[in-house]
N, CA, C and O atoms as a GROMACS GRO file, in nm:
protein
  236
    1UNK      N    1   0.854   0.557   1.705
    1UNK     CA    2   0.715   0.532   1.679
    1UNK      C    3   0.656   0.451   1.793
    1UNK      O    4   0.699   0.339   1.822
    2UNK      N    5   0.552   0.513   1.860
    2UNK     CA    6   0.489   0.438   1.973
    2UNK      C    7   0.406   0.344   1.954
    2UNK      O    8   0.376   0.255   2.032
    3UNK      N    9   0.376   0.360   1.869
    3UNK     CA   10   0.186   0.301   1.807
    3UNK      C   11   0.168   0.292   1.661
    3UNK      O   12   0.150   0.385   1.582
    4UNK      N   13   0.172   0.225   1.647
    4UNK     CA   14   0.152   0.210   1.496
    4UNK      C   15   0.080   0.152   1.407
    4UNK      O   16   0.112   0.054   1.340
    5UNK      N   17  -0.066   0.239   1.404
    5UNK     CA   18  -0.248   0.164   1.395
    5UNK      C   19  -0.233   0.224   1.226
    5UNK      O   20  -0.142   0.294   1.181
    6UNK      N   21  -0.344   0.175   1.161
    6UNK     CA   22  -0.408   0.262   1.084
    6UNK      C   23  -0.418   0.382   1.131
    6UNK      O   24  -0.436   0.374   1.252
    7UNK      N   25  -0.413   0.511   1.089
    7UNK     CA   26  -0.476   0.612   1.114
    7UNK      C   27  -0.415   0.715   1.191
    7UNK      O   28  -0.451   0.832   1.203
    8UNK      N   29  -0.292   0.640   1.255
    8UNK     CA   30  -0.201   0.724   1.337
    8UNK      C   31  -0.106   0.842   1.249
    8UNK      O   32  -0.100   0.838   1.126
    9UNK      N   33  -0.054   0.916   1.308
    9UNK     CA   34  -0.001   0.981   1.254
    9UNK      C   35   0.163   0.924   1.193
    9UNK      O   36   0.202   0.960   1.082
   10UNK      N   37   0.217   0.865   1.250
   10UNK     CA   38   0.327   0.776   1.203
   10UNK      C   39   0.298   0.707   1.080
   10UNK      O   40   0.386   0.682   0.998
   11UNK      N   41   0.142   0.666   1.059
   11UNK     CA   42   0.129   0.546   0.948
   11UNK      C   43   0.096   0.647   0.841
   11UNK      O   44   0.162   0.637   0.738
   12UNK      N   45  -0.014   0.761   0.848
   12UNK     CA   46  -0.006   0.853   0.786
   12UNK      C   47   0.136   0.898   0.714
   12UNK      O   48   0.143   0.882   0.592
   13UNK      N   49   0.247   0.952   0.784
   13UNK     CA   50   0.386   0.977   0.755
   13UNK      C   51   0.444   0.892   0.680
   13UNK      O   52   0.464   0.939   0.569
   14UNK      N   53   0.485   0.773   0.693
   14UNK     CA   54   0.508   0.620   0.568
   14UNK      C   55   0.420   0.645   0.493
   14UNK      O   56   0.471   0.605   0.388
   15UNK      N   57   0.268   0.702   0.452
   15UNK     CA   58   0.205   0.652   0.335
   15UNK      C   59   0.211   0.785   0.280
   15UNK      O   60   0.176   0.822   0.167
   16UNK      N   61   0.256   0.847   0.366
   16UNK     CA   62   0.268   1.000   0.253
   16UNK      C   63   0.440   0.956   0.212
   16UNK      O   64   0.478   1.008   0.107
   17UNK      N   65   0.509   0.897   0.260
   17UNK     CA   66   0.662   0.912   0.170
   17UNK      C   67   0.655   0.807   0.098
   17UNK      O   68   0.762   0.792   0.040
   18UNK      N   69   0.575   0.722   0.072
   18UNK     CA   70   0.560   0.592  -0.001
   18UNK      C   71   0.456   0.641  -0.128
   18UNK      O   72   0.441   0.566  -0.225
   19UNK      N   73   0.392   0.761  -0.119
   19UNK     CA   74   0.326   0.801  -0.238
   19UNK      C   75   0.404   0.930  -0.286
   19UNK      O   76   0.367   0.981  -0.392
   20UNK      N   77   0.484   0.975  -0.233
   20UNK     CA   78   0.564   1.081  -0.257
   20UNK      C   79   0.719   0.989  -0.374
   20UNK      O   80   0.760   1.028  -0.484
   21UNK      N   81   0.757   0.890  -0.306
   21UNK     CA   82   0.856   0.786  -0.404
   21UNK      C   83   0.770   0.725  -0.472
   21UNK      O   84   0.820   0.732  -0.584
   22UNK      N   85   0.683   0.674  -0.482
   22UNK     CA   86   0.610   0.646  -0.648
   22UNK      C   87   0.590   0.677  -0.717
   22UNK      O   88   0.582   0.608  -0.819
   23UNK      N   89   0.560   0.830  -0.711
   23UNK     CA   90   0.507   0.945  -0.786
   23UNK      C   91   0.636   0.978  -0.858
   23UNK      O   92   0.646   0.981  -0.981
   24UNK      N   93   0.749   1.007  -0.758
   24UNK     CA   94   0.830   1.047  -0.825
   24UNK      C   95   0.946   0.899  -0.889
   24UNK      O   96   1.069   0.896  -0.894
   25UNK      N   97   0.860   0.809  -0.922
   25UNK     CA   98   0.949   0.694  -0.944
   25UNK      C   99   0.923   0.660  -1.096
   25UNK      O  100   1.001   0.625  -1.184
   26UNK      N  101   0.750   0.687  -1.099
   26UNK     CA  102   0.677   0.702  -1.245
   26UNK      C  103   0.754   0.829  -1.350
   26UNK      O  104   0.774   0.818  -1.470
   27UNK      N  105   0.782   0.931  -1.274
   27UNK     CA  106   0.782   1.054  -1.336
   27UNK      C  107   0.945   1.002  -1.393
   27UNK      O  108   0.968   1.013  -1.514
   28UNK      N  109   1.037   0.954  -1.312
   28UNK     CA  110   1.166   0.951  -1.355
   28UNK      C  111   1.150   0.831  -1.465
   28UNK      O  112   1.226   0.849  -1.560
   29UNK      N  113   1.096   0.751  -1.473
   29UNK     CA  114   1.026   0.610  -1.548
   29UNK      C  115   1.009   0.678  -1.682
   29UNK      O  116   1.058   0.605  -1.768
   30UNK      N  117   0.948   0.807  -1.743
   30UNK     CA  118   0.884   0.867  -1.847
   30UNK      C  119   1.014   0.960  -1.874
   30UNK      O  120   1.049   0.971  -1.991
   31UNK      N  121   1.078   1.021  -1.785
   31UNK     CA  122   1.136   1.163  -1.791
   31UNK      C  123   1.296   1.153  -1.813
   31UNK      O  124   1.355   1.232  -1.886
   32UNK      N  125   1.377   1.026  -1.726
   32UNK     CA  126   1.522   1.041  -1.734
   32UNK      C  127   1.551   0.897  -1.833
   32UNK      O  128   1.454   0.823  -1.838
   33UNK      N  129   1.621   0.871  -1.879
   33UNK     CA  130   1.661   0.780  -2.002
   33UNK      C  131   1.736   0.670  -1.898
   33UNK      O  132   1.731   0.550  -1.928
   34UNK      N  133   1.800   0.712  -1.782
   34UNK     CA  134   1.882   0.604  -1.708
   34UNK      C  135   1.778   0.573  -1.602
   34UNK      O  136   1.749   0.657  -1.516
   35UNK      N  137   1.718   0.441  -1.608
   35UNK     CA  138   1.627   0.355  -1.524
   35UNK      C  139   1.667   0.334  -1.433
   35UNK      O  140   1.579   0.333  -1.348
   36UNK      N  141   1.807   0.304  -1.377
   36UNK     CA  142   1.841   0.312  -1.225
   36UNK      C  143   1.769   0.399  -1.158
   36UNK      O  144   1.690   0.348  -1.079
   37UNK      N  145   1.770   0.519  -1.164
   37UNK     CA  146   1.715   0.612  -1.109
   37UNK      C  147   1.560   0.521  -1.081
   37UNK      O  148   1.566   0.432  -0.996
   38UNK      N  149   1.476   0.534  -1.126
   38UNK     CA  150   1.369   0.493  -1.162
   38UNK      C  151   1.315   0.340  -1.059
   38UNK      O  152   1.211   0.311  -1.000
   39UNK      N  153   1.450   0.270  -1.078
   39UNK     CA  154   1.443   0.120  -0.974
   39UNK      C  155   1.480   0.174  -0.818
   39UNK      O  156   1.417   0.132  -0.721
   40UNK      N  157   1.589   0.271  -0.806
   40UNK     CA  158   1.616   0.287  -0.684
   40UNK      C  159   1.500   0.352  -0.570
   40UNK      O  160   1.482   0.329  -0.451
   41UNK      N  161   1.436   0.439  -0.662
   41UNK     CA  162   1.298   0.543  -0.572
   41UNK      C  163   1.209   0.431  -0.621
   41UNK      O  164   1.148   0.427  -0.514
   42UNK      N  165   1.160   0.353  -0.680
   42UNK     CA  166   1.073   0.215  -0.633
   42UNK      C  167   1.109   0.156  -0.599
   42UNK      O  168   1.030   0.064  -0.621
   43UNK      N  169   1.240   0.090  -0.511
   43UNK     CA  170   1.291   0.020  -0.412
   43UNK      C  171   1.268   0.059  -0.303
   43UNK      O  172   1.245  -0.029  -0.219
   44UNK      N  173   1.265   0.159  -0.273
   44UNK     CA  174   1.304   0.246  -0.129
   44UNK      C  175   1.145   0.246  -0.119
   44UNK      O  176   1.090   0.205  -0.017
   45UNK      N  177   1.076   0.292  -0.228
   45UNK     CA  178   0.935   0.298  -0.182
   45UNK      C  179   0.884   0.192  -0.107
   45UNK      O  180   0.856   0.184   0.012
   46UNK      N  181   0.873   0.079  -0.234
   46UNK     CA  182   0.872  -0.079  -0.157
   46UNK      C  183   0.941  -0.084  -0.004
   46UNK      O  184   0.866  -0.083   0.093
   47UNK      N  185   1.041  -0.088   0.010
   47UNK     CA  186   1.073  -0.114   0.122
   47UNK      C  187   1.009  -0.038   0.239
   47UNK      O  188   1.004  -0.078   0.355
   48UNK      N  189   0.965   0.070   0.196
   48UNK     CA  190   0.880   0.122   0.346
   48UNK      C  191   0.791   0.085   0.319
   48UNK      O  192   0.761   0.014   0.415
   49UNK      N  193   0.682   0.077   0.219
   49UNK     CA  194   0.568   0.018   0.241
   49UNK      C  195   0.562  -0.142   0.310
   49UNK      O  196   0.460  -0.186   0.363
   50UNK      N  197   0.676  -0.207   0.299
   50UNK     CA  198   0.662  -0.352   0.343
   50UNK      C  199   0.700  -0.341   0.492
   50UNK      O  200   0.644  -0.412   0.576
   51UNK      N  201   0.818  -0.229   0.532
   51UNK     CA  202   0.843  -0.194   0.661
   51UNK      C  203   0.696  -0.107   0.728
   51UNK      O  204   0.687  -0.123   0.850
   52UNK      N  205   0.595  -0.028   0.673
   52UNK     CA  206   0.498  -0.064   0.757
   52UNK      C  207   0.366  -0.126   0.778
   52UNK      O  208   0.275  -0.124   0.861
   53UNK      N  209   0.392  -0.173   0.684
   53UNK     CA  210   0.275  -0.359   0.719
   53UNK      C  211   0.371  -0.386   0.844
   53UNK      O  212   0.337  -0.358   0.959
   54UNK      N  213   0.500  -0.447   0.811
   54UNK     CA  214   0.530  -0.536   0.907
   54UNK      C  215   0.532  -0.446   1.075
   54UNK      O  216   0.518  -0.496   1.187
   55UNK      N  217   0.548  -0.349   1.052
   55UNK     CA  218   0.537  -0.233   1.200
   55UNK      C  219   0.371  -0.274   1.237
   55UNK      O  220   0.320  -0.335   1.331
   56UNK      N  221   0.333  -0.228   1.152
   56UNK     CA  222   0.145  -0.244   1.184
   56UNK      C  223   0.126  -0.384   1.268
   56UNK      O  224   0.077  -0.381   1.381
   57UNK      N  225   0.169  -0.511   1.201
   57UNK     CA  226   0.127  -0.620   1.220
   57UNK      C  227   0.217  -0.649   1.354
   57UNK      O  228   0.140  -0.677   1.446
   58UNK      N  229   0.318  -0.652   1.384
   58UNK     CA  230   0.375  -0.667   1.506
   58UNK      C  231   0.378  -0.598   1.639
   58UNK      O  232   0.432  -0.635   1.744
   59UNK      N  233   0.293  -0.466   1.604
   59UNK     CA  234   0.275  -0.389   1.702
   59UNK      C  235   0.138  -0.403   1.805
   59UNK      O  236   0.125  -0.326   1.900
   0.00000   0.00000   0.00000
């Protein structure tokens, strides 16, 4: 990642897989009976969303 603004295509890419693991974090939340599932794809989500604030802000 060269650049990493609002609006770039990189930041675009993190906020599409960070709404792609929420979506599917809710759905497993309603749908599978074992909640691990459910904590692990909202972990991972979290963690990229916090990995790109912190990309944004240091770049």
């Amino acid at each position: 990642m060269d650049k990493l603004f609002r609006g770039s295509k990189a930041d675009e890419l993190l906020t599409l897989l960070f709404m792609v693991l929420a979506i599917a974090a809710v759905v497993c939340y309603f749908a599978v009976s074992n909640k691990m599932v459910f904590m692990y794809l909202a972990g991972i989500a979290i963690v990229i969303r916090l990995a790109q604030y912190i990309l944004r802000y240091f770049k």
